[in-house]
Structures are given as C-alpha cells and as structure tokens.
C-alpha positions in Angstrom: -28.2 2.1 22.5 -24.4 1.9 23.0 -21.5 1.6 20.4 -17.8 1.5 20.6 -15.9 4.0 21.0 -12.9 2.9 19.8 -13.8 3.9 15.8 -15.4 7.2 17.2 -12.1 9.8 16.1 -11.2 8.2 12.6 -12.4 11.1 9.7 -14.3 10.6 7.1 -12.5 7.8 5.0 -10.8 9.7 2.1 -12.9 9.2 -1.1 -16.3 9.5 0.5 -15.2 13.1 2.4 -13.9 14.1 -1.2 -17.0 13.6 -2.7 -18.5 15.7 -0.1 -15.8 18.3 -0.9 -16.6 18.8 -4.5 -20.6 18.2 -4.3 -22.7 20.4 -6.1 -19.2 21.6 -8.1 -19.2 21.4 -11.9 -15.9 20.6 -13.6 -14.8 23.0 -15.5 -13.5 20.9 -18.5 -13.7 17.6 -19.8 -13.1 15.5 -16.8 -9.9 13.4 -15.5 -10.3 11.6 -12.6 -6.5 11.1 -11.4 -8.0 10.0 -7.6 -8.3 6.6 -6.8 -5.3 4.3 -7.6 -7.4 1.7 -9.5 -4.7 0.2 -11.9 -6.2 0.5 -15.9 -3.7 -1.1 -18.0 -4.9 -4.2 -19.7 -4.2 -7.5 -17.5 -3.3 -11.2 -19.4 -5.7 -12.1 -21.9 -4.9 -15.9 -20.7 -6.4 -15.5 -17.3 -9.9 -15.5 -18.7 -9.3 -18.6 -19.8 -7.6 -20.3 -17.1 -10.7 -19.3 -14.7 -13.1 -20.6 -17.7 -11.0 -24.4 -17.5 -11.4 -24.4 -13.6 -15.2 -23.2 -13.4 -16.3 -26.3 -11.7 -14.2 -25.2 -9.1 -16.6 -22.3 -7.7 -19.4 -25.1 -6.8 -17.0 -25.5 -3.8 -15.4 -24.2 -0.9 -12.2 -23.3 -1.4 -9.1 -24.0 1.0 -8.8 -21.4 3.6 -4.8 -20.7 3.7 -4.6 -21.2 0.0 -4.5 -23.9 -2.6 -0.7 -25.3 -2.2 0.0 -25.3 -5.9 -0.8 -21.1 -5.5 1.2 -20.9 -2.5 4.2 -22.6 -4.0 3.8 -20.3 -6.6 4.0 -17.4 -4.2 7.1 -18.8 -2.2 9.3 -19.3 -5.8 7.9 -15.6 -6.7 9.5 -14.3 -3.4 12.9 -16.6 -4.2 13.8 -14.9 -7.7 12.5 -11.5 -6.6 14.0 -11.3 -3.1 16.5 -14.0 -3.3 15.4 -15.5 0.4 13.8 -18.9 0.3 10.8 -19.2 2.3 8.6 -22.4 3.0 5.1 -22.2 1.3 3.8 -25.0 4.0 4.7 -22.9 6.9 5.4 -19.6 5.7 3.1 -18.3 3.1 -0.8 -17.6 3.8 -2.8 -16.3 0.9 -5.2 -13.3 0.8 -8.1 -11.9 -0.4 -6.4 -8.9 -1.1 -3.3 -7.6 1.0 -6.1 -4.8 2.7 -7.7 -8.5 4.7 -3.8 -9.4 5.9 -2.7 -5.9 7.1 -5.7 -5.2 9.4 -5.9 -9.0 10.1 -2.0 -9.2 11.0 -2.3 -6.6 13.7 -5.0 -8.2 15.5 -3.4 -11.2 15.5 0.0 -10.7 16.6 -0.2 -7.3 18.3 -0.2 -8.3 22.6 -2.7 -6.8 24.5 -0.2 -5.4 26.4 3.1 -3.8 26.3 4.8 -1.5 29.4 1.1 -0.1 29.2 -1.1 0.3 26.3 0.6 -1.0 22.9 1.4 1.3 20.5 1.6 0.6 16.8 3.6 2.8 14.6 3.1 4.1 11.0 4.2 6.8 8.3 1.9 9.6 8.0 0.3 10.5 5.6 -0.5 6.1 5.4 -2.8 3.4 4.3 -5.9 4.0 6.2 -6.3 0.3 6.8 -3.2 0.9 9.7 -5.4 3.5 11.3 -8.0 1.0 12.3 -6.1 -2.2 12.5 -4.0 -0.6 15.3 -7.5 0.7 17.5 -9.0 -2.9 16.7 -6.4 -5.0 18.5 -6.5 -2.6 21.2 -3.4 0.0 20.6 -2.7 3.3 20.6 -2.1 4.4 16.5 1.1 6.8 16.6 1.6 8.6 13.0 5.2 9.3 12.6 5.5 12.1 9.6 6.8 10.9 6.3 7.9 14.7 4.9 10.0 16.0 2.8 12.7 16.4 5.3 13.1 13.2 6.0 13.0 11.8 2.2 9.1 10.8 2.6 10.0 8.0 4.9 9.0 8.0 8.9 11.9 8.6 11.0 11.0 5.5 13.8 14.0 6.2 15.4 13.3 10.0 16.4 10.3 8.5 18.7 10.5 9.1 22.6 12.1 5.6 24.4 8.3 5.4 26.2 6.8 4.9 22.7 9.1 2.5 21.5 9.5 0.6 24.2 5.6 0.1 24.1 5.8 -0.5 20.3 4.1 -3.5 19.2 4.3 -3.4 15.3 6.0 -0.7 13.0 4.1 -0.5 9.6 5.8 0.7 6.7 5.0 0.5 2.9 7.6 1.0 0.3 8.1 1.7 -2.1 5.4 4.3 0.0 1.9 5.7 -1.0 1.3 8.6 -1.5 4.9 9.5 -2.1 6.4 7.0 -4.2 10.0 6.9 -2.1 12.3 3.6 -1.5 13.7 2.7 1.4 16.9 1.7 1.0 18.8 -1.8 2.1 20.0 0.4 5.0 16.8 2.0 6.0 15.6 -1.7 6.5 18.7 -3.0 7.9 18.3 0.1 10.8 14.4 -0.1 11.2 15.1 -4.2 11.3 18.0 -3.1 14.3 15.5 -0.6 16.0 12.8 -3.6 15.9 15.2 -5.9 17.8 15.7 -3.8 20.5 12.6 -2.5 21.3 10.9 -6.5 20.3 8.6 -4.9 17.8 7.3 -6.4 14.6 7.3 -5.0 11.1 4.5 -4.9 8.6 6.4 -4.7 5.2 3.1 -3.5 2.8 5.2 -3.8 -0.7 2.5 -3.5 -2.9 4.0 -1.2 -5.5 7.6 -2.7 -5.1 6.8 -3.9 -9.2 6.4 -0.6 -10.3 9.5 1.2 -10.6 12.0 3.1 -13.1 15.1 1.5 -13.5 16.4 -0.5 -10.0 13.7 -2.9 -8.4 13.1 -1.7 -4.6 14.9 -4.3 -2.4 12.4 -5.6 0.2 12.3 -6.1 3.8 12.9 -10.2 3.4 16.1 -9.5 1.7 17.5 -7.3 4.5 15.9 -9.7 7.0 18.4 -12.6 6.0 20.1 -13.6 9.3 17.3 -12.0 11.9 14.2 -13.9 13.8 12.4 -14.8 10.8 9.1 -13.7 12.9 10.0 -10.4 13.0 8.9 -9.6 9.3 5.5 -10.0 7.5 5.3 -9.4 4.0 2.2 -8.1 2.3 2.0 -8.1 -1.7 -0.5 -8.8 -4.2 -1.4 -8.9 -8.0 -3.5 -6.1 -8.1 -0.7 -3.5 -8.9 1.9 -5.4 -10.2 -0.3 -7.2 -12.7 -3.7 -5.0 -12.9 -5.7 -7.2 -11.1 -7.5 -5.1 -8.4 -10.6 -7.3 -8.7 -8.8 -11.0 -8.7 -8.0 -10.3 -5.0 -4.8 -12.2 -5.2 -2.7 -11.2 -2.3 -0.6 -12.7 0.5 1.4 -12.7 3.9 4.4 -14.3 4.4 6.7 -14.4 7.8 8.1 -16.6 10.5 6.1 -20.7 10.8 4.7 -19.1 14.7 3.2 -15.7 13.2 1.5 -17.8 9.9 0.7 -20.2 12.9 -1.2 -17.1 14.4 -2.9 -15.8 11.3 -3.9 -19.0 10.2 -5.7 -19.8 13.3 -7.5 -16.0 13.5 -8.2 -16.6 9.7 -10.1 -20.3 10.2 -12.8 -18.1 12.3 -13.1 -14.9 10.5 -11.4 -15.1 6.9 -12.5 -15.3 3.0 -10.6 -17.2 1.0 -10.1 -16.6 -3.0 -12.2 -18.9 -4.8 -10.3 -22.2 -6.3 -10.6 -20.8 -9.8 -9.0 -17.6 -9.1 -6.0 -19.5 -7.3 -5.4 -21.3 -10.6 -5.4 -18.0 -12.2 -3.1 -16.3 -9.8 -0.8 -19.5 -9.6 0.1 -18.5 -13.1 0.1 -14.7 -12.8 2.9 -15.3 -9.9 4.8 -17.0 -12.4 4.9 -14.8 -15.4 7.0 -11.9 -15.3 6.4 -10.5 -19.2 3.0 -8.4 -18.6 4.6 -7.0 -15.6 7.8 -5.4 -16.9 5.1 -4.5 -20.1 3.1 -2.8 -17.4 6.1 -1.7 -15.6 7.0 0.3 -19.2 3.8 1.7 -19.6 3.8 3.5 -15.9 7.5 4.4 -16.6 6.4 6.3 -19.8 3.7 8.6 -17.7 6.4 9.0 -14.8 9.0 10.3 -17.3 6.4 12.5 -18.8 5.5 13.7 -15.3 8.7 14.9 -14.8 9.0 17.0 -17.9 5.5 18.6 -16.7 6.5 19.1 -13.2 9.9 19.0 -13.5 10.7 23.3 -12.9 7.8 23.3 -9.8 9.4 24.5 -6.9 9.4 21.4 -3.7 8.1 18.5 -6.8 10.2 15.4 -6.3 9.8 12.6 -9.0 8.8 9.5 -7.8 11.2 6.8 -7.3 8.5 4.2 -7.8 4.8 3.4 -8.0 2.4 5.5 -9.7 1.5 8.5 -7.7 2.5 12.4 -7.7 2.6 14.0 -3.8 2.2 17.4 -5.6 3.2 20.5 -3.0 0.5 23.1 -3.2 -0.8 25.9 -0.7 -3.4 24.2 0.6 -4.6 20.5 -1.0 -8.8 21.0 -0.1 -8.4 24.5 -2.0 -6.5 23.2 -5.3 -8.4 19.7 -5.3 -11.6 22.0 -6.0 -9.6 25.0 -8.1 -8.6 22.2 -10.7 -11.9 20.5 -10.5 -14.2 23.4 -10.9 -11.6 25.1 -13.9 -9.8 22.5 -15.5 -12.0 19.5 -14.7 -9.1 17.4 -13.3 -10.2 15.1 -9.8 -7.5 14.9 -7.5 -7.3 14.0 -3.6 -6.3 16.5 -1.2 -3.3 15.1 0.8 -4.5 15.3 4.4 -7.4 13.1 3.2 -4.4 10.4 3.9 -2.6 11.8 6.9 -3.3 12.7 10.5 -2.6 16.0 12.4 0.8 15.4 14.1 1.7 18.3 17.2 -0.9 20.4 15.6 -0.2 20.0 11.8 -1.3 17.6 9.2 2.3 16.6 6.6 -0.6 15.8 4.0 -2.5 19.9 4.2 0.0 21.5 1.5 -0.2 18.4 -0.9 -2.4 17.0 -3.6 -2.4 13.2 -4.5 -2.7 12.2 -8.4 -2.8 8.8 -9.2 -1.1 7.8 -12.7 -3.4 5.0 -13.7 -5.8 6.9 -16.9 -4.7 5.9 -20.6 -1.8 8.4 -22.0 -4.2 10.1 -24.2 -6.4 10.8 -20.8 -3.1 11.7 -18.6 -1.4 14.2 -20.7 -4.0 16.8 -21.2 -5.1 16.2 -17.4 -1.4 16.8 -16.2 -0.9 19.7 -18.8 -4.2 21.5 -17.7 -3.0 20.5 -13.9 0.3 22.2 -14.9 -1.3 25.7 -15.7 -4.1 25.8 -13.6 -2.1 25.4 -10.2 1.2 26.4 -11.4 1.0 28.9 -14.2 
C-alpha cells in the first residue's frame, strides 16, 4: 500500500513529541504545567444561558458561512477595533475555530502555480497549522526566522527575488506566538508594499491582538485601508480574547472574490458552529467588559514576569499575548532539567520551529505559556527562575 508523501518530513507535532521527551521522568516538585496555551480565566457567566435559550437550535443544521446576526456582529467588532468597515454579506465567513480558516485559506486561494512551484512564506518558529496548509495546496513551505535580531518578526524582504517572485501567500501572526512581538503600522504598511509587488497574499492570524499591556496592536485591515481589499485575510477568534477555546468561535474576513473562494471550498468540506453557539458568540463579539477584565488579569502575570526575569541576560518582555520565548542553552535539556527538579512543564522552542541553513531559531529557547491561576504561576516562575537561572 501507497501513501502521500507530501506529509512524510513534518516532525512529530509539538505536544505529542514532548510527551515523548519527558516519559518515564518524574517531576521533581509539585507540578506546573506552563505548556499548552489553553486560556484558564473564567469566561461570561451569561453565555451558559444564552446557549440554554437557543437549545432547540442544535436539532438542526446550522448555516454553513455563519448565522448573519453573528456575522454582523463580527463585521461591527472589526469597525470599533480596526476602524475599517467591512461588509458582513460579502466579506466575513465564520469558523469553527481560526485553526479550520488558516489551513483552509491556503488551499483555497494559493494557485497551483507560480514561476514554478508556489511557495508560501512564514515566521519561524510558527503555528504548525502553516507547515501543512502550505504542502496541502501544493507549495513549497519556506520558514523565514523570527530571532532576536530581527525583533522576533520574519524579515520577508531579505528573501532571494526567485522566492518571492514565486510567493503565493506570506503568513504572519501578530501580535506573534511564541514571542509575543507587534508588528508595527509600518511593518504592515512595508510587508503590504512587498505583497503588491511580488502579487502575494497575506494571512493576518491576530489571534492574541486582545491581549496586550497598554497600546492595542494595530492590525493588518487598518494598514490595508487604500490597497486591493483581496490582498488581506483576517483570522481572529474568541478563544483568547474571551477564554473560549472550546466555543470554536472564529472567523475570516477579506476581499467579496477571496470569501467568494472560501465559501465555495467550505460548502464541500467545512463544519459550521452550531446555531446555539452563534447566538452565544453574537454576544461575546459585542461585549468588551470581560475582555479588558481578562486583559488585566494576563497584564498582572506579564508584569510579574518581568520582575522574575527581568536581570536574565537575552529575556525580552513580551509586548503582547501570554507567552515567555525564554533563552536557555539548549530548550530539550532545560524543558526536562525543570521538569525532573522543580516539576515545572515547559515546551522546548524548536518543538515550534524548523531548521533554517542548518540551525533551528527555536534550539536555545523554552516556551511558557501564562495561562495557570496566580497562585499556580508564581511559585512555577520562581522555581523556573532558580532552577535554570540561579
């Protein structure tokens, strides 16, 4: 029997090879798991309810693009927070989760062909969902390093003119995991410029852009005002700005010909959110008090981060979202040092990246994800602290 080789050089996905890593390893205090970015504050009590009121609506199928009422919601959520007015008819799909439109996007609106075999570009370390999106519809993944030196954001414009003139799609998530940078109105404005000349597409993933310290991350629709409206899509959801991982609210919005193009792809091969969960999220999209309550809470355990972290040589405090890119000698070695001594589960950062001319930017990094309870996070950081730092 035969199979595809297209899958056949993707590792181990990153949780599953990290189990592998610290089998048969006891930890060596009470344990913190600081790995997965599963948000843990408390969402709205008043979702229950509104999901209770519109039971009857899971004895049916739901409408496949979204209810209309959920994606008007979604188009006047993008007009406060971005200031660009979109068209919830044309130019807003919903998702079941934002992970459904990023791998679905590329298929859909990546060409077969471009000056050769398409090429679709993306930070690295990056959302492993980019990885096989990009070998699905048929092109060649290129991982441009997000390091230190160049403020944790993918220098597209560095690439060789043969790779971007075969580029079909740039991904790029801000504010970015693992690192927690912003890019700027002028990063966007020259990645926009650089996507115009070479006729690429970008795939704006802004799922943290709620979760931030003091200035809200401006997004790629607000530096788009005044280009091809296709040559954005915007992925967001609820599940980090409103703790909702499991409510699967996200959605995609761009140009009327590429929501034209998803919708179509998604009539064949989607799953829509069921009819009672669009009610909830129609109200979620419209309420902005849990999020900046949420947005306080995270702020608390990235200030408190910084006091821990704050004299480590190479740490950089996040300017959003809710991770720590820790430097350490080598991420595989720490990630079991702290698990077997101080019984703190972190990921090692080239569990997220790919080798790049012979080197990995994720190998001298660890990962911690800021989502346990205060009382949880301060010991776990504290014993973090000593045991990899002194």
């Amino acid at each position: 029997m035969t199979f595809p080789e297209r899958f056949s050089n993707l590792p181990p996905y990153a949780f599953p090879r990290l189990r592998s890593l610290l089998a048969g390893l006891e930890p060596g205090g009470v344990p913190v798991d600081m790995t997965i970015g599963s948000p843990q504050h408390a969402f709205p009590e008043w979702i229950s309810e509104i999901i209770s009121k519109n039971a009857a609506g899971f004895g049916g199928y739901p409408p496949n693009d979204g209810a209309p009422e959920l994606r008007a919601a979604i188009a006047a959520w993008i007009g406060r927070r971005y200031d660009v007015s979109v068209d919830f008819e044309t130019q807003i799909l919903a998702l079941n989760g934002t992970r459904e439109g990023l791998f679905n996007a590329a298929v859909a609106l990546s060409p077969e062909e471009k000056n050769g075999k398409p090429v679709v570009l993306m930070p690295n370390p990056f959302y492993q969902v980019y990885a096989v999106a990009s070998l699905t519809a048929g092109a060649e993944p290129v991982y441009v390093p997000a390091t230190f030196e160049t403020g944790y954001l993918p220098d597209f414009a560095g690439l060789p003119e043969d790779v971007l003139n075969r580029t079909t799609v740039a991904y790029l998530c801000s504010p970015s995991n693992p690192q927690g940078a912003v890019a700027t109105l002028e990063y966007w404005q020259d990645l926009l410029a650089l996507a115009d000349k070479y006729d690429f597409k970008i795939f704006a993933d802004e799922c943290y852009s709620e979760i931030y310290r003091t200035m809200a991350p401006t997004g790629a629709l607000t530096a788009s005002k005044g280009h091809d409206p296709e040559r954005v899509v915007l992925f967001n959801s609820l599940s980090k700005r409103s703790n909702l991982a499991g409510l699967r609210s996200g959605f995609a919005a761009s140009g009327p010909e590429n929501m034209k193009r998803l919708k179509a792809l998604r009539a064949y091969a989607g799953a829509p959110l069921s009819l009672p969960l669009q009610r909830a999220a129609e109200q979620v999209w419209a309420d902005e008090d849990h999020v900046e309550a949420n947005r306080a809470l995270y702020r608390e355990k990235l200030d408190f981060s910084d006091t821990v972290f704050g004299d480590v040589a190479g740490y950089k405090s996040p300017e959003a979202g809710f991770f720590l890119w820790l430097p350490v000698k080598d991420g595989e070695e720490a990630t079991k040092e702290l698990w077997t001594s101080a019984g703190v589960k972190v990921l090692p950062g080239a569990y997220l990246g790919r080798d790049y001319m012979g080197s990995n930017p994720g190998t001298k990094y660890i990962r911690v994800a800021l989502v346990a309870p205060m009382n949880e996070l301060q010991p776990g950081l504290t014993r973090l602290k000593s045991c990899i730092y002194g």
